[in-house]
N, CA, C and O atoms as a GROMACS GRO file, in nm:
protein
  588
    1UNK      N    1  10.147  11.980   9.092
    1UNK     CA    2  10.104  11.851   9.140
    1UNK      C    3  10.204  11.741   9.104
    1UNK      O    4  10.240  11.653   9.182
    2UNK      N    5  10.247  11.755   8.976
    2UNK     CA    6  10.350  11.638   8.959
    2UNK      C    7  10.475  11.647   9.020
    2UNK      O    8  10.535  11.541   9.002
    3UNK      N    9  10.550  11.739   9.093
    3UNK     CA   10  10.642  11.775   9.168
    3UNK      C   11  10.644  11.650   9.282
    3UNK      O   12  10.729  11.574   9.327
    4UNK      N   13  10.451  11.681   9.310
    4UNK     CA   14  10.440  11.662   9.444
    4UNK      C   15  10.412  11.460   9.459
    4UNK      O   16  10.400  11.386   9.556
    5UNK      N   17  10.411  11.436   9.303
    5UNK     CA   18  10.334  11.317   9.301
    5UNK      C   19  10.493  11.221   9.270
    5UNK      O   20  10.497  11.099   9.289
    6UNK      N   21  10.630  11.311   9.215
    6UNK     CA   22  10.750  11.257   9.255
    6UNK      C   23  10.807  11.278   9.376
    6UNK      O   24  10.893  11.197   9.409
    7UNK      N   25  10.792  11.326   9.417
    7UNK     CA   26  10.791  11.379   9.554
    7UNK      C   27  10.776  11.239   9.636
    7UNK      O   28  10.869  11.169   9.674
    8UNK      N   29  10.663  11.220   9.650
    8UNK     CA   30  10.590  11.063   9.717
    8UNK      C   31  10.670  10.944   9.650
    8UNK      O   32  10.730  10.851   9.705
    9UNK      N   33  10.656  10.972   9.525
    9UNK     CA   34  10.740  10.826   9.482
    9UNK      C   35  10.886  10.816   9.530
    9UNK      O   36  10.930  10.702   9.514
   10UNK      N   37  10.969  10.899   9.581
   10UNK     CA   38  11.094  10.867   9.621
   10UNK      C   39  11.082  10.876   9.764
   10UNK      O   40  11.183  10.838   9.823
   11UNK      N   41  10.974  10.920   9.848
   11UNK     CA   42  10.983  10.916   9.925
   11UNK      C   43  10.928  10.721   9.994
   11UNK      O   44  10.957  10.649  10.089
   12UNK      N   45  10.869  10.718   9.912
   12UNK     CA   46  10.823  10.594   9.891
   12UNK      C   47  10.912  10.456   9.907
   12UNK      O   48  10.892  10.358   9.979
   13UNK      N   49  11.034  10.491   9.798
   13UNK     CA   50  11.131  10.448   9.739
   13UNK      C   51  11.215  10.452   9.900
   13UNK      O   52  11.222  10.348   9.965
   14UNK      N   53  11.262  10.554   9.941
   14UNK     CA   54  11.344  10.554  10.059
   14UNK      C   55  11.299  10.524  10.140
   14UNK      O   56  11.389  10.494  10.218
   15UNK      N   57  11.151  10.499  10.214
   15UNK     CA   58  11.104  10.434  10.308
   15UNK      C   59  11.128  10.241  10.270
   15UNK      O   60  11.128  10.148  10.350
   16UNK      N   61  11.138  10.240  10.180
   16UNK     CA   62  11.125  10.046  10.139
   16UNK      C   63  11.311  10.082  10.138
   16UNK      O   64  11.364  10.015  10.226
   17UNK      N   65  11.373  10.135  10.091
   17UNK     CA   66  11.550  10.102  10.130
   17UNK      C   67  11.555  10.080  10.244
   17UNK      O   68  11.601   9.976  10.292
   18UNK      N   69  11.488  10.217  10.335
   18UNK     CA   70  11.542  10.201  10.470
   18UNK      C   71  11.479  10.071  10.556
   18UNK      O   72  11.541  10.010  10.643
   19UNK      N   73  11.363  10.049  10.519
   19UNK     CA   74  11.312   9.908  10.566
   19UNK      C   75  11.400   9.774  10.573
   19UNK      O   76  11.413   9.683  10.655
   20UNK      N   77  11.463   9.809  10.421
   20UNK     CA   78  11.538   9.708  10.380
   20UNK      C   79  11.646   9.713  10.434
   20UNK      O   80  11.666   9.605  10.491
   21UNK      N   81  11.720   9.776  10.446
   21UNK     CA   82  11.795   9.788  10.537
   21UNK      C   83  11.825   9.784  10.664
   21UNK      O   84  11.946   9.786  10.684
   22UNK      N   85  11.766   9.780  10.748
   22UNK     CA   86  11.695   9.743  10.864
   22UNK      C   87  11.685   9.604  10.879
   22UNK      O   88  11.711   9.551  10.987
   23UNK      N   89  11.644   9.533  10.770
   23UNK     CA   90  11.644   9.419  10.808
   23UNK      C   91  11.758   9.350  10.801
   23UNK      O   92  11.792   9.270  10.888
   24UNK      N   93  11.817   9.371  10.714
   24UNK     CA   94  11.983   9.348  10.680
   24UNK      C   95  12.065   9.313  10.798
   24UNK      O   96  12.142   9.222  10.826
   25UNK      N   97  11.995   9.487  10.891
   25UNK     CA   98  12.086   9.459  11.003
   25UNK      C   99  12.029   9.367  11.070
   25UNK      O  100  12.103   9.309  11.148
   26UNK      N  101  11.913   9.330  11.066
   26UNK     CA  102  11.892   9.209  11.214
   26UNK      C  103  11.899   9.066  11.128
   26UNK      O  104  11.874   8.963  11.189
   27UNK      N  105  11.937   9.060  10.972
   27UNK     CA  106  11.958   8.926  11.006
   27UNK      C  107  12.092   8.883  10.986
   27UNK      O  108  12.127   8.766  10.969
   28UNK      N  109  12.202   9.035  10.992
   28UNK     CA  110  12.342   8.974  11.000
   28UNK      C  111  12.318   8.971  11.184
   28UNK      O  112  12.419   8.920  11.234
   29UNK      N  113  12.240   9.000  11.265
   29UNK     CA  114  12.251   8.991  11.387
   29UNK      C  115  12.223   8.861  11.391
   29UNK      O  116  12.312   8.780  11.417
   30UNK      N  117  12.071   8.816  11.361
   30UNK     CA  118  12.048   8.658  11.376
   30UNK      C  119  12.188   8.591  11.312
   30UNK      O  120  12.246   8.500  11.372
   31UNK      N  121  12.223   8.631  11.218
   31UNK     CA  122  12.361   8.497  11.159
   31UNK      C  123  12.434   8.506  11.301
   31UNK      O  124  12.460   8.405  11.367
   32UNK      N  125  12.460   8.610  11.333
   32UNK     CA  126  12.570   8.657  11.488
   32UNK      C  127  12.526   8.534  11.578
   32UNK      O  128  12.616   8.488  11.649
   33UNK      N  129  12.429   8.487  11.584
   33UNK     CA  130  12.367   8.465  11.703
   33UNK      C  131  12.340   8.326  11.687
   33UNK      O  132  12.301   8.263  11.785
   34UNK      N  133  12.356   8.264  11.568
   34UNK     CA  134  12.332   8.150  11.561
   34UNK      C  135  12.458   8.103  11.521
   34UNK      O  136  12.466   7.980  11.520
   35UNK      N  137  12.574   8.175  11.482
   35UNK     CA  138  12.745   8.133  11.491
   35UNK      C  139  12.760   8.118  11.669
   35UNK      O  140  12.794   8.003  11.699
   36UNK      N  141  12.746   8.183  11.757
   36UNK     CA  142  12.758   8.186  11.914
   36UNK      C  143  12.648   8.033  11.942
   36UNK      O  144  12.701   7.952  12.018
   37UNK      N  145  12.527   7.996  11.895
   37UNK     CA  146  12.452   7.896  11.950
   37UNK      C  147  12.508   7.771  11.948
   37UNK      O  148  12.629   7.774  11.924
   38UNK      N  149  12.469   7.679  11.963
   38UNK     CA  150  12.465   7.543  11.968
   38UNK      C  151  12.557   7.483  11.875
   38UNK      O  152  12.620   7.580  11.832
   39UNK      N  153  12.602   7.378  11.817
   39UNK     CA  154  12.639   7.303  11.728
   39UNK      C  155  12.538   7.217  11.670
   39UNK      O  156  12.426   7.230  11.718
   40UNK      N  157  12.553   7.133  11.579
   40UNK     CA  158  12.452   7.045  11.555
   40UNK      C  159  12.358   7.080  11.388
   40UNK      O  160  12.401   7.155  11.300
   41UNK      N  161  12.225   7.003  11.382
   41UNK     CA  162  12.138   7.045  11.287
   41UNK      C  163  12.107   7.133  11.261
   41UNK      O  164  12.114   7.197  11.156
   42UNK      N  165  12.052   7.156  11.388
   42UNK     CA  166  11.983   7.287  11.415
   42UNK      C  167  11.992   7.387  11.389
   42UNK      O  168  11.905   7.458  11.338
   43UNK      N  169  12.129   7.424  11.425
   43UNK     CA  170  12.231   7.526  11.424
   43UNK      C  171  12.235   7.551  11.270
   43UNK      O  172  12.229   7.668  11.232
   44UNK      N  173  12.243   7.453  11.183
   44UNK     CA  174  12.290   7.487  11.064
   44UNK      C  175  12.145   7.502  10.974
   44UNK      O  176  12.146   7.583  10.881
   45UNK      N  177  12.072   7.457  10.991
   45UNK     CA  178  11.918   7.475  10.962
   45UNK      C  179  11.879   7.650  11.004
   45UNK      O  180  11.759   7.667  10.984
   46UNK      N  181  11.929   7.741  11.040
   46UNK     CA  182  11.919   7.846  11.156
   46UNK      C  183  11.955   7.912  11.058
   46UNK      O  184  11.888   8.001  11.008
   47UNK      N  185  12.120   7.857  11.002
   47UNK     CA  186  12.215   7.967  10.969
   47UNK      C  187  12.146   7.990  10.817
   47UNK      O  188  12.112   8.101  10.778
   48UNK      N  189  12.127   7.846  10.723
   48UNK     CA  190  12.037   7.820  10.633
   48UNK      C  191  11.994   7.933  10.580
   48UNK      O  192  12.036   8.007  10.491
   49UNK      N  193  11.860   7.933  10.687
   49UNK     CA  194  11.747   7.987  10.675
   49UNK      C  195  11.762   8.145  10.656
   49UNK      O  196  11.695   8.205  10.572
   50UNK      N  197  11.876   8.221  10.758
   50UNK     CA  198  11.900   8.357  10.774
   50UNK      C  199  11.973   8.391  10.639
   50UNK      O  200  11.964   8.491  10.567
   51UNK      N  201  12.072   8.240  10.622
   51UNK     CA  202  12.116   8.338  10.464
   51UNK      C  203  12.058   8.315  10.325
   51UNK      O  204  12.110   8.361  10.223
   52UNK      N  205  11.953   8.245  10.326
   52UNK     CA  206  11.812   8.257  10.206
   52UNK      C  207  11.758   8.402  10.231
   52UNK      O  208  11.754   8.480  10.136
   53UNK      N  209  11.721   8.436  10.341
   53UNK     CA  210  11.665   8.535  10.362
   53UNK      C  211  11.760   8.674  10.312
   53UNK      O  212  11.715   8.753  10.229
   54UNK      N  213  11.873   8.688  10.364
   54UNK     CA  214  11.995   8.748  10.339
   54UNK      C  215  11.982   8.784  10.195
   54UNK      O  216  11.981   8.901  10.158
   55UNK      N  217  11.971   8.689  10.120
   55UNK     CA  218  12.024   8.640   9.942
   55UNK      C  219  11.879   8.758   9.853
   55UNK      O  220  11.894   8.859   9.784
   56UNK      N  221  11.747   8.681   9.899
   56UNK     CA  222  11.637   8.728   9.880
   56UNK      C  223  11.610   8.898   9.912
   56UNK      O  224  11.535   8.973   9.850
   57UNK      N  225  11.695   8.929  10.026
   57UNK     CA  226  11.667   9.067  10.033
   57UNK      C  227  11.773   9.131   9.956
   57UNK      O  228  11.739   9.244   9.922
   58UNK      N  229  11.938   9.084   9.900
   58UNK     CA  230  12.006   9.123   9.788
   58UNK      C  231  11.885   9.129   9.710
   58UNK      O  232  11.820   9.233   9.724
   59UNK      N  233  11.839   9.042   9.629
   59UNK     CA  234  11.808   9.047   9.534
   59UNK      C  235  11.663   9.201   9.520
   59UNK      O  236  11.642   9.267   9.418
   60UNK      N  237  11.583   9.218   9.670
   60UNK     CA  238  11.522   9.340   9.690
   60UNK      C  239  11.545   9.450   9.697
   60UNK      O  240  11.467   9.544   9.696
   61UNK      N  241  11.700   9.449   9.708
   61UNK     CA  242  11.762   9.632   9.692
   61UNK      C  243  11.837   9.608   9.604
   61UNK      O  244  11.914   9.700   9.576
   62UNK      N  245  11.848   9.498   9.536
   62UNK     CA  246  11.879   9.522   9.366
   62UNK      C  247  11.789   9.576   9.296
   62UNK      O  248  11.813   9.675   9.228
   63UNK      N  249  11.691   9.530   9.301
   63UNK     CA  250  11.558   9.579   9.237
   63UNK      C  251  11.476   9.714   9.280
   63UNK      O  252  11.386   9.780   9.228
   64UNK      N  253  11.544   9.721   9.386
   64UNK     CA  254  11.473   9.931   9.455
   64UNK      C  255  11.606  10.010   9.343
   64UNK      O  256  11.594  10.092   9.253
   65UNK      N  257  11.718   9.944   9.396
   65UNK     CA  258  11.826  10.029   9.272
   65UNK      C  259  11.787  10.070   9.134
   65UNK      O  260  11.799  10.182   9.084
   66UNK      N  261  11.741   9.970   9.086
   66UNK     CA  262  11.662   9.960   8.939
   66UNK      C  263  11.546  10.076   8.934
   66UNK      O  264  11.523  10.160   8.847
   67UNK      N  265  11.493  10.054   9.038
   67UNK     CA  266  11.335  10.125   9.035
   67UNK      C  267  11.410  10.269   9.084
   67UNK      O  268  11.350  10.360   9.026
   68UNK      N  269  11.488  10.308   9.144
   68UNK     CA  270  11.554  10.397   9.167
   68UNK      C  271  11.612  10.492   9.056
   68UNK      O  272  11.617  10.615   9.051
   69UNK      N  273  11.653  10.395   8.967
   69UNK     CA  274  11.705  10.464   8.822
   69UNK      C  275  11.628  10.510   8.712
   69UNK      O  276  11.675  10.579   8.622
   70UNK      N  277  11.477  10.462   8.719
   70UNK     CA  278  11.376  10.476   8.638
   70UNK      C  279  11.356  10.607   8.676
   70UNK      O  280  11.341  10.709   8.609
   71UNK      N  281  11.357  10.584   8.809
   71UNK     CA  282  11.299  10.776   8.872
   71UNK      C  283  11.335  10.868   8.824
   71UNK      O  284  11.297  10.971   8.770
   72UNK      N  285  11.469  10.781   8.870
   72UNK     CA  286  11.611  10.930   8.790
   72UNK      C  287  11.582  10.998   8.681
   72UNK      O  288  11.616  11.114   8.661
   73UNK      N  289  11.469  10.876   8.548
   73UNK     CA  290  11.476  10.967   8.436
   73UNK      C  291  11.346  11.037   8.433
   73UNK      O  292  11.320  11.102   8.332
   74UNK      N  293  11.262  11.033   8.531
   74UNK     CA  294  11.111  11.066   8.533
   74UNK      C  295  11.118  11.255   8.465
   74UNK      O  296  11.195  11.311   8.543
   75UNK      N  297  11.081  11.337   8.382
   75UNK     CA  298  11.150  11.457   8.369
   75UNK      C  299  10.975  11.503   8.397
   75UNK      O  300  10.885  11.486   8.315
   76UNK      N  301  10.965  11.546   8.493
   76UNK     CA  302  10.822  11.631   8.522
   76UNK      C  303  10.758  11.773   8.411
   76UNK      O  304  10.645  11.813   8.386
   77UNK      N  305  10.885  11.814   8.370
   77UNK     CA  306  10.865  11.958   8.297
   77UNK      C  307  10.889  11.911   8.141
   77UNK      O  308  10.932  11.997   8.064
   78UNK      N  309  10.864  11.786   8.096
   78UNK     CA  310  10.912  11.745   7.938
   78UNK      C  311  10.762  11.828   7.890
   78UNK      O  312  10.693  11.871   7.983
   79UNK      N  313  10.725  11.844   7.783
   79UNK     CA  314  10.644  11.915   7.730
   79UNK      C  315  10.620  11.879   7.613
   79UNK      O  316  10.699  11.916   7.526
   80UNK      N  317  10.489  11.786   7.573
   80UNK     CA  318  10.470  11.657   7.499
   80UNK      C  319  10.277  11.636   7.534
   80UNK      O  320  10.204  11.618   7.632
   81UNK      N  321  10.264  11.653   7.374
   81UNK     CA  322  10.108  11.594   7.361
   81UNK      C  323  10.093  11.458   7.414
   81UNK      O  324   9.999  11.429   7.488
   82UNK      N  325  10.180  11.378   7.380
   82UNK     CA  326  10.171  11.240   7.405
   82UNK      C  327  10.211  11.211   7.520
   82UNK      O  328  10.311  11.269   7.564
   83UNK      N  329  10.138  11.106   7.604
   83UNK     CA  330  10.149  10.993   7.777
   83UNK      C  331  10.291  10.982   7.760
   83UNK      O  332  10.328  10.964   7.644
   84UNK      N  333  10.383  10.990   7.856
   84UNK     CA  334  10.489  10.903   7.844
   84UNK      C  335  10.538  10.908   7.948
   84UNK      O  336  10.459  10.972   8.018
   85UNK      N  337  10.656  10.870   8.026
   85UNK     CA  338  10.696  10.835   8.168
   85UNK      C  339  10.731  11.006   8.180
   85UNK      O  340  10.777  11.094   8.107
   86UNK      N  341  10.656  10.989   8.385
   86UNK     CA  342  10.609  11.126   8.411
   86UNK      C  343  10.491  11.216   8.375
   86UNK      O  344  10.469  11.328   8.420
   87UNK      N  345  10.445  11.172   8.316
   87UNK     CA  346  10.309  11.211   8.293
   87UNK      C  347  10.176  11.169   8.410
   87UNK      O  348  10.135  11.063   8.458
   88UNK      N  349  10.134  11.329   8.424
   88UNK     CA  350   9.984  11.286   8.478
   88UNK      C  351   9.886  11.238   8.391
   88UNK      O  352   9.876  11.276   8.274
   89UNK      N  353   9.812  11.152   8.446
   89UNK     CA  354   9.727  11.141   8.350
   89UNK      C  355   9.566  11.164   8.421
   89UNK      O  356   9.573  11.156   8.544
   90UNK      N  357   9.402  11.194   8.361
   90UNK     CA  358   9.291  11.230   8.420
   90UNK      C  359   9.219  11.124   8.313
   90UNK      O  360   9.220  11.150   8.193
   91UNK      N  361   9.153  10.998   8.368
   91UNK     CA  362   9.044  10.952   8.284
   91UNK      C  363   8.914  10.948   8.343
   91UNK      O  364   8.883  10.974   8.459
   92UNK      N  365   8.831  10.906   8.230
   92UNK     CA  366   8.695  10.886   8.293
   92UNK      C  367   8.680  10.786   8.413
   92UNK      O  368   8.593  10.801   8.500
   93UNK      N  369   8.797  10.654   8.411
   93UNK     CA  370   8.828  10.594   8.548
   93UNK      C  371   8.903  10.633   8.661
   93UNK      O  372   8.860  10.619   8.776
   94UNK      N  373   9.011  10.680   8.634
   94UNK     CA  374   9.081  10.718   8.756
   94UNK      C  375   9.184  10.845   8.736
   94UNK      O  376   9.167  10.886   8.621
   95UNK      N  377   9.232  10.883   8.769
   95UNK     CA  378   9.403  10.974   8.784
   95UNK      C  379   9.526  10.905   8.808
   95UNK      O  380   9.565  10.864   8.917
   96UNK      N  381   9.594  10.892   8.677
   96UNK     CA  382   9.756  10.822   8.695
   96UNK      C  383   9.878  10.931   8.692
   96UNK      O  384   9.900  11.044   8.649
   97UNK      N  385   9.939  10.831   8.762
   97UNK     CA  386  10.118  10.903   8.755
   97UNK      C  387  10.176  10.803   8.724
   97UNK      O  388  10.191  10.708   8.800
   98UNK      N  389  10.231  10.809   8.576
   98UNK     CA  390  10.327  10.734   8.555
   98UNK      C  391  10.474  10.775   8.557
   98UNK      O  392  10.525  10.876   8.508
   99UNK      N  393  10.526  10.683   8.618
   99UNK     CA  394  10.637  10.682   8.722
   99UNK      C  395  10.708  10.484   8.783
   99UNK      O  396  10.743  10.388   8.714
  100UNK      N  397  10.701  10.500   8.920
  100UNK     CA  398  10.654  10.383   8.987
  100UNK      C  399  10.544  10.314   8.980
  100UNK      O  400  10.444  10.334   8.910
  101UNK      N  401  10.569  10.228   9.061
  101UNK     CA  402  10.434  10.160   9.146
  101UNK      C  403  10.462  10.222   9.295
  101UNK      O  404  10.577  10.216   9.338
  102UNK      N  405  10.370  10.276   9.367
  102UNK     CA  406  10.401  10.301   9.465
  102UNK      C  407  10.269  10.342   9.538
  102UNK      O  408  10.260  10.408   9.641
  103UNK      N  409  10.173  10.292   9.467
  103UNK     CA  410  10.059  10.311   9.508
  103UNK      C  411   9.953  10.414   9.511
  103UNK      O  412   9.947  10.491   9.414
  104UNK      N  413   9.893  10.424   9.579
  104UNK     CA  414   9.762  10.594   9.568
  104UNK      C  415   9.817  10.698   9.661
  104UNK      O  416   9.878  10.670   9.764
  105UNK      N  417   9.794  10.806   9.624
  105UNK     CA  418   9.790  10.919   9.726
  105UNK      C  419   9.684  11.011   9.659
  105UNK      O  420   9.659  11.027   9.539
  106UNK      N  421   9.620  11.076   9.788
  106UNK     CA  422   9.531  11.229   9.732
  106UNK      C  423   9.661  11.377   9.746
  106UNK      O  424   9.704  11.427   9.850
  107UNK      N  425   9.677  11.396   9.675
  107UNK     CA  426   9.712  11.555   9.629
  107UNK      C  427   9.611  11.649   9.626
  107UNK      O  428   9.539  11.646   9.526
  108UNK      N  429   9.590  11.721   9.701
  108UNK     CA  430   9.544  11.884   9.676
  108UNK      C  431   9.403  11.813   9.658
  108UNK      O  432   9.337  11.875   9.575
  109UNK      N  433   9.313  11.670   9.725
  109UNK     CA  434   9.182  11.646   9.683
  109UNK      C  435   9.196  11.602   9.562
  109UNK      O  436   9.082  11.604   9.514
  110UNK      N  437   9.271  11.562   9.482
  110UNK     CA  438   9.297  11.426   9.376
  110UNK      C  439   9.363  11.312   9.391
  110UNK      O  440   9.480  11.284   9.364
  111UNK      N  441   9.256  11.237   9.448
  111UNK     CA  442   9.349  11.060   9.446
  111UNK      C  443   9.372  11.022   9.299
  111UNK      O  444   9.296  11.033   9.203
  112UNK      N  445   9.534  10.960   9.308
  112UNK     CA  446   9.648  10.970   9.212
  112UNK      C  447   9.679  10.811   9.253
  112UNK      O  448   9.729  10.785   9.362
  113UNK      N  449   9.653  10.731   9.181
  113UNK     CA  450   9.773  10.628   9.137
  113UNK      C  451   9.902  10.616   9.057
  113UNK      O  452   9.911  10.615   8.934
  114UNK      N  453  10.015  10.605   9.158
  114UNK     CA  454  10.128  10.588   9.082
  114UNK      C  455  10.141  10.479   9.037
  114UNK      O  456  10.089  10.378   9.082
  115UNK      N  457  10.236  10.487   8.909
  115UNK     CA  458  10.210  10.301   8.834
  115UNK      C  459  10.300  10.330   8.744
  115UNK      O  460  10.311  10.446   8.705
  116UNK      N  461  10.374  10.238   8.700
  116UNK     CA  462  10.468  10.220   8.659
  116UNK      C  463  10.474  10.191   8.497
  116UNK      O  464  10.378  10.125   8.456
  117UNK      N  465  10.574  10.231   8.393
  117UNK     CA  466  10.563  10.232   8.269
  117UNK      C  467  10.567  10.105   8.253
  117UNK      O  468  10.588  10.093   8.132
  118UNK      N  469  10.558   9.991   8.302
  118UNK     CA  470  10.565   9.876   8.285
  118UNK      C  471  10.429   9.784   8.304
  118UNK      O  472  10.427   9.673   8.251
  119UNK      N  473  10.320   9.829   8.379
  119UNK     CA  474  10.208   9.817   8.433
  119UNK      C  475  10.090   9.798   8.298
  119UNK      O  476  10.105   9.848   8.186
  120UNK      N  477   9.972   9.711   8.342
  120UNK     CA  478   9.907   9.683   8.202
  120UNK      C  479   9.818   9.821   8.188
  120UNK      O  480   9.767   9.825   8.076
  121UNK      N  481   9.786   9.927   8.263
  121UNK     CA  482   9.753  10.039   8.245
  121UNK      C  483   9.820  10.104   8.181
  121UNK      O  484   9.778  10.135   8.070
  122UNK      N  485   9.958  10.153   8.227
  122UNK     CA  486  10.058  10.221   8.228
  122UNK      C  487  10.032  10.185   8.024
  122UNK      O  488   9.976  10.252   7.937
  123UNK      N  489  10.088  10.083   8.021
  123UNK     CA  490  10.103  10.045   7.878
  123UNK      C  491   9.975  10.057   7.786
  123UNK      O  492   9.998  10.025   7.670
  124UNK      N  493   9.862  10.091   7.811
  124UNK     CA  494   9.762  10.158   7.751
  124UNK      C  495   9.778  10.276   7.710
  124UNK      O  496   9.766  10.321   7.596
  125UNK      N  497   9.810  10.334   7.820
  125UNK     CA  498   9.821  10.500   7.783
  125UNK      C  499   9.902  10.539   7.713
  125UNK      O  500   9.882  10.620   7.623
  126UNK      N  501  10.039  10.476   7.748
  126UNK     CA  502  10.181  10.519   7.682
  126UNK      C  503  10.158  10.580   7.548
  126UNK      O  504  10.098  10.507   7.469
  127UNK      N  505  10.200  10.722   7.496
  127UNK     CA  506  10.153  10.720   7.374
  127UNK      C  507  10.043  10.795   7.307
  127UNK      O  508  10.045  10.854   7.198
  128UNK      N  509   9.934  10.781   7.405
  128UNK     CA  510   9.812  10.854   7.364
  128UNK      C  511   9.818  10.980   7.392
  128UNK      O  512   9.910  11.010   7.467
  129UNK      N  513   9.722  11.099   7.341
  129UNK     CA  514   9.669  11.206   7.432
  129UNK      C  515   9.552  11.233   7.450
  129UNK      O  516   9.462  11.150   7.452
  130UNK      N  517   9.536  11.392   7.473
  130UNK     CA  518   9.366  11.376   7.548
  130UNK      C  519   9.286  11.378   7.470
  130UNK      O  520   9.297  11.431   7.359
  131UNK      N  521   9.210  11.331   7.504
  131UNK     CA  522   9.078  11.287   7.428
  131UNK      C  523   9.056  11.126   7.355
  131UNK      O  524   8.955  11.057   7.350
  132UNK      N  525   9.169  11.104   7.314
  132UNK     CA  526   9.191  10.936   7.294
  132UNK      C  527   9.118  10.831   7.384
  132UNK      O  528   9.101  10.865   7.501
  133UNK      N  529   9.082  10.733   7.354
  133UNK     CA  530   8.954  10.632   7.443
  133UNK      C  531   9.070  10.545   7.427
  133UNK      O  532   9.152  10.564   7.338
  134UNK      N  533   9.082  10.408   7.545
  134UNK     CA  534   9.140  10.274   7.545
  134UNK      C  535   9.039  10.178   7.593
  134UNK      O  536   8.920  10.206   7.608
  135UNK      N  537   9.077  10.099   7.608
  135UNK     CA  538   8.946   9.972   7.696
  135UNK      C  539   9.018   9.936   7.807
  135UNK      O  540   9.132   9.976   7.783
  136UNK      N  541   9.017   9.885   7.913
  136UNK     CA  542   9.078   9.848   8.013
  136UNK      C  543   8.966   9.788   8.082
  136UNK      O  544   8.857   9.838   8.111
  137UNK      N  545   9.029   9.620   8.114
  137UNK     CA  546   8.889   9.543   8.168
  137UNK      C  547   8.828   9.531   8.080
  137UNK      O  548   8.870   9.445   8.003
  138UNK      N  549   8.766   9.565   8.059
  138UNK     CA  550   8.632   9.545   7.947
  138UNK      C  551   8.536   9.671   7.908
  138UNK      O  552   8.441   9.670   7.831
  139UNK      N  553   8.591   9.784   7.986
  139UNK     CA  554   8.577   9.926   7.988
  139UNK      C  555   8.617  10.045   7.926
  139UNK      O  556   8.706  10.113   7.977
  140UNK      N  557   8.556  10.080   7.814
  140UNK     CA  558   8.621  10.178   7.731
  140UNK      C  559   8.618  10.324   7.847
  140UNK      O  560   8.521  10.374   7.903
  141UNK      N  561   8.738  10.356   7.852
  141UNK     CA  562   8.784  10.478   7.931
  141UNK      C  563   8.842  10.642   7.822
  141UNK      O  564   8.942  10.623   7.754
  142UNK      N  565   8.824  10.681   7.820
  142UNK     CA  566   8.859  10.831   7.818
  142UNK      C  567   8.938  10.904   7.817
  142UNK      O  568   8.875  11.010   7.826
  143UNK      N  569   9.121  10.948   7.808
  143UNK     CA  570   9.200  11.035   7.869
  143UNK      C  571   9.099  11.203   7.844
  143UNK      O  572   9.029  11.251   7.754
  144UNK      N  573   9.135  11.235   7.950
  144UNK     CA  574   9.042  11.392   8.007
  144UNK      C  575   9.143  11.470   7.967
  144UNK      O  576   9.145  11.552   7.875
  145UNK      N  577   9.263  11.424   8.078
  145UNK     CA  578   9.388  11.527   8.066
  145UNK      C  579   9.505  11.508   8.081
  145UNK      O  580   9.524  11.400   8.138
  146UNK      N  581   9.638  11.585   8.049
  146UNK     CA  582   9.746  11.497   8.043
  146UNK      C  583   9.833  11.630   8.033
  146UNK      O  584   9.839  11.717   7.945
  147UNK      N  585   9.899  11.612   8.158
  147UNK     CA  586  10.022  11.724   8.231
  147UNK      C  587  10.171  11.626   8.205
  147UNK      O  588  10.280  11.668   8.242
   0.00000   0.00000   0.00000
């Protein structure tokens, strides 16, 4: 299951590059297109705007790079009583993968939140093993199990 639950997270990961990328290309097209337009305010209000946008999406596949490198160290087969990045986790609230953020998936009929070692969950668990209780919310929770 945890194969399958990194599996999703990079696939995850490469669907938001390629997004990102994608957009890249249409707004060096819009810059294209607003160098060919008009002269004036306007024009430069246009160009402005496309390269804020431009700057802002650097700064979004800087940050997939980053989240990219965390992956890199995710080791699925480490073999460890204790939570730590890559770990499944089973509580009395939910099923984690710590990893990313990259959201829920069901595996094999187990919905799995991926979440990131950085996350105020994530940072509960870090550490513990099974059978250990945390509070979260206001909710004392459980670890069940821990792959």
């Amino acid at each position: 299951m945890k194969e399958q639950l990194l599996m999703f997270c990079w696939q995850h990961i490469n669907d938001r590059t390629e997004r990102l990328h994608q957009r890249r290309v249409s707004l060096q097209e819009s810059l294209n297109s607003e160098t060919k337009s008009s002269a004036g305010d306007k024009h430069e209000t246009g160009r402005a705007m496309v390269q804020l946008e431009q700057e802002k999406l650097g700064k979004q596949l800087f940050e997939l790079e980053e989240i990219k490198r965390i992956l890199q160290k995710v080791d699925i087969d480490k073999k460890s009583k204790k939570i730590s990045l890559g770990s499944f986790v089973k509580t009395t609230a939910a099923n984690y993968f710590i990893a990313i953020s990259a959201g829920a998936v069901t595996i094999k009929d187990t919905p799995v939140f991926c979440i990131s070692a950085s996350s105020p969950i994530a940072k509960l668990l870090l550490g513990k093993e099974e059978g250990d209780t945390f509070v979260f919310n206001g909710k004392e929770n459980t670890i069940l199990e821990k792959r």
